[in-house]
Residue frames as qw, qx, qy, qz and C-alpha x, y, z in Angstrom:
[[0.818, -0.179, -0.475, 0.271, -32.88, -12.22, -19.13],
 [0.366, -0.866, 0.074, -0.334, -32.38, -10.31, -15.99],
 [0.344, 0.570, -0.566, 0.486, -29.10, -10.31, -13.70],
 [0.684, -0.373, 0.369, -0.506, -30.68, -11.87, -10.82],
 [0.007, 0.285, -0.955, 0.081, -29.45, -15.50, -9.37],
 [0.546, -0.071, -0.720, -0.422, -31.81, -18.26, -9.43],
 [0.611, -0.440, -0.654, -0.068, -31.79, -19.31, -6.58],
 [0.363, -0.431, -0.532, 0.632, -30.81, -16.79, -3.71],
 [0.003, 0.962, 0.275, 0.007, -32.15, -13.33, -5.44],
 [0.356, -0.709, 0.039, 0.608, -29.40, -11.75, -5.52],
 [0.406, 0.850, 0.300, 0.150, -29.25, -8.84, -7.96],
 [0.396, 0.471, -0.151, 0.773, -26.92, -5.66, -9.17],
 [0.455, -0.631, -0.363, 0.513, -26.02, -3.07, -6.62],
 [0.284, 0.819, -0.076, 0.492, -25.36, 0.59, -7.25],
 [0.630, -0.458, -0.079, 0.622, -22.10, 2.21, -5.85],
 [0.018, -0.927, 0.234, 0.292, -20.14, 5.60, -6.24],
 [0.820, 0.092, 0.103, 0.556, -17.34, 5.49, -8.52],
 [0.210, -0.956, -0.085, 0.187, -14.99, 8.40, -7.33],
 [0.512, 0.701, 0.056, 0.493, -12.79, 10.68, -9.29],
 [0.395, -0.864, -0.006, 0.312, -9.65, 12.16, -7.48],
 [0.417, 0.824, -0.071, 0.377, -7.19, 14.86, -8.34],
 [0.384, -0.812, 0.354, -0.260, -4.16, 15.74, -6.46],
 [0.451, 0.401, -0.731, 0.318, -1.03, 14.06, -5.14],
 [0.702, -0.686, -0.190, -0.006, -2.01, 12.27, -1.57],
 [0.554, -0.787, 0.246, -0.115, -0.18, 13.57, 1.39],
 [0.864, -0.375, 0.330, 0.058, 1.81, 10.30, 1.75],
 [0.714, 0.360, 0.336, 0.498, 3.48, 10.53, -1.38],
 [0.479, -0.158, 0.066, 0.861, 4.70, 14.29, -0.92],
 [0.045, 0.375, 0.566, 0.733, 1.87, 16.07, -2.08],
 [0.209, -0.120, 0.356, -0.903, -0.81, 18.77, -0.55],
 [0.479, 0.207, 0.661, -0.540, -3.65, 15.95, -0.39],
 [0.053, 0.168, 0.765, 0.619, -5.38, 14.53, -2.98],
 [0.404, 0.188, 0.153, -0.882, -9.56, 15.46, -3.49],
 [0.452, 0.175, 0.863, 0.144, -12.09, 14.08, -4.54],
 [0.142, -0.183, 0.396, 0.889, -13.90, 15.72, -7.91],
 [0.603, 0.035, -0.376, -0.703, -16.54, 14.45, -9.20],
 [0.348, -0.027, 0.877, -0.330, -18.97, 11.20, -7.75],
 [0.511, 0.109, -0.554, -0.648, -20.61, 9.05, -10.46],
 [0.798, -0.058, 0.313, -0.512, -22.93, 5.87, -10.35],
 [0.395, 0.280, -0.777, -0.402, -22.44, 2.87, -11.09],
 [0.921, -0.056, -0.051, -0.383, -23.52, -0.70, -11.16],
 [0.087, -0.351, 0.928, -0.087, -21.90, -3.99, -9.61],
 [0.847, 0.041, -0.365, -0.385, -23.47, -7.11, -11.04],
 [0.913, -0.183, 0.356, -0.074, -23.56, -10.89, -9.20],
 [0.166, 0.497, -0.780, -0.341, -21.06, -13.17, -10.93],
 [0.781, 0.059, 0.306, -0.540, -23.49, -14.94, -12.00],
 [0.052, 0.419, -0.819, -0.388, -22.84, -18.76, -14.18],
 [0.676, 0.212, -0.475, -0.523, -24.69, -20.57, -16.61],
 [0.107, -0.112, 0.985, 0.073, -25.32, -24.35, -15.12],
 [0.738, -0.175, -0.508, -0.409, -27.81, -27.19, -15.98],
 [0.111, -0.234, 0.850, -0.459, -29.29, -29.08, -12.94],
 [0.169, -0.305, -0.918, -0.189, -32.06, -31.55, -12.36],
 [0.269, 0.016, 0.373, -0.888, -35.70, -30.08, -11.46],
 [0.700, 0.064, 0.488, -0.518, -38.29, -32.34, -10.75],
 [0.786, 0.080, 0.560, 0.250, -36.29, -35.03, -12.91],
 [0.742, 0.462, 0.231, 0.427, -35.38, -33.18, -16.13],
 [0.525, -0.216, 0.057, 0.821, -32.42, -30.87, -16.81],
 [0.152, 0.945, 0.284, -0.047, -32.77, -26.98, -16.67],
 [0.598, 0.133, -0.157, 0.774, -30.44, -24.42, -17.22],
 [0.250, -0.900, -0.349, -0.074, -30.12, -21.43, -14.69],
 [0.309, 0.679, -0.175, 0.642, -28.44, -18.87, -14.03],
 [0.724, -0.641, -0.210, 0.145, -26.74, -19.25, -10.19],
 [0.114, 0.896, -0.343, 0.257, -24.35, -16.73, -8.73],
 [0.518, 0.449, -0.683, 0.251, -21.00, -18.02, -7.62],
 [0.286, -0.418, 0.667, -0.546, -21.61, -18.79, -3.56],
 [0.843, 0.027, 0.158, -0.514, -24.55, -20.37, -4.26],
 [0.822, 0.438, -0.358, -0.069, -22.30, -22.76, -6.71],
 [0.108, 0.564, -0.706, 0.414, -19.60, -22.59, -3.96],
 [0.398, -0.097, 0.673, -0.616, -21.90, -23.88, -0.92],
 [0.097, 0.066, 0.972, 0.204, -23.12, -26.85, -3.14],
 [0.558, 0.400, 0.561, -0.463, -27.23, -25.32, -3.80],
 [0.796, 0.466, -0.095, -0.375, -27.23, -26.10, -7.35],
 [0.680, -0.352, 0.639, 0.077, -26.51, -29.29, -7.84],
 [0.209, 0.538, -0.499, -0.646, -25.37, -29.89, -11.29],
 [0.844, 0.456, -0.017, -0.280, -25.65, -32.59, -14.19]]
């Protein structure tokens, strides 16, 4: 089962998760750095509903806006 919304496509993203050292500046310190720049992954917040498709109940897997802005119309 794949991390992807049902009904707008929307999938994971990859971002930087960044690793600093150092006191910042603002706080009395000579600056903070940055060390070391991993990968990661940001998933959809995707949620489990049941809704009607072409008269009988499915269950699918719609990411929260979509649920917000009324396209899956529940059960």
């Amino acid at each position: 089962m794949s991390r992807v919304c049902d009904i707008c496509g929307k999938g994971p993203l990859t971002a930087n998760r960044i690793s600093r050292r150092g006191k910042p500046k603002r706080e009395g310190g000579v600056g903070s750095r940055v060390v070391k720049r991993s990968r990661r992954r940001q998933y959809p917040n995707l949620q489990t509903v049941k809704t009607v498709v072409n008269g009988r109940p499915v269950t699918r897997r719609v990411c929260a806006k979509c649920l917000k802005a009324g396209k899956a119309q529940r059960t």
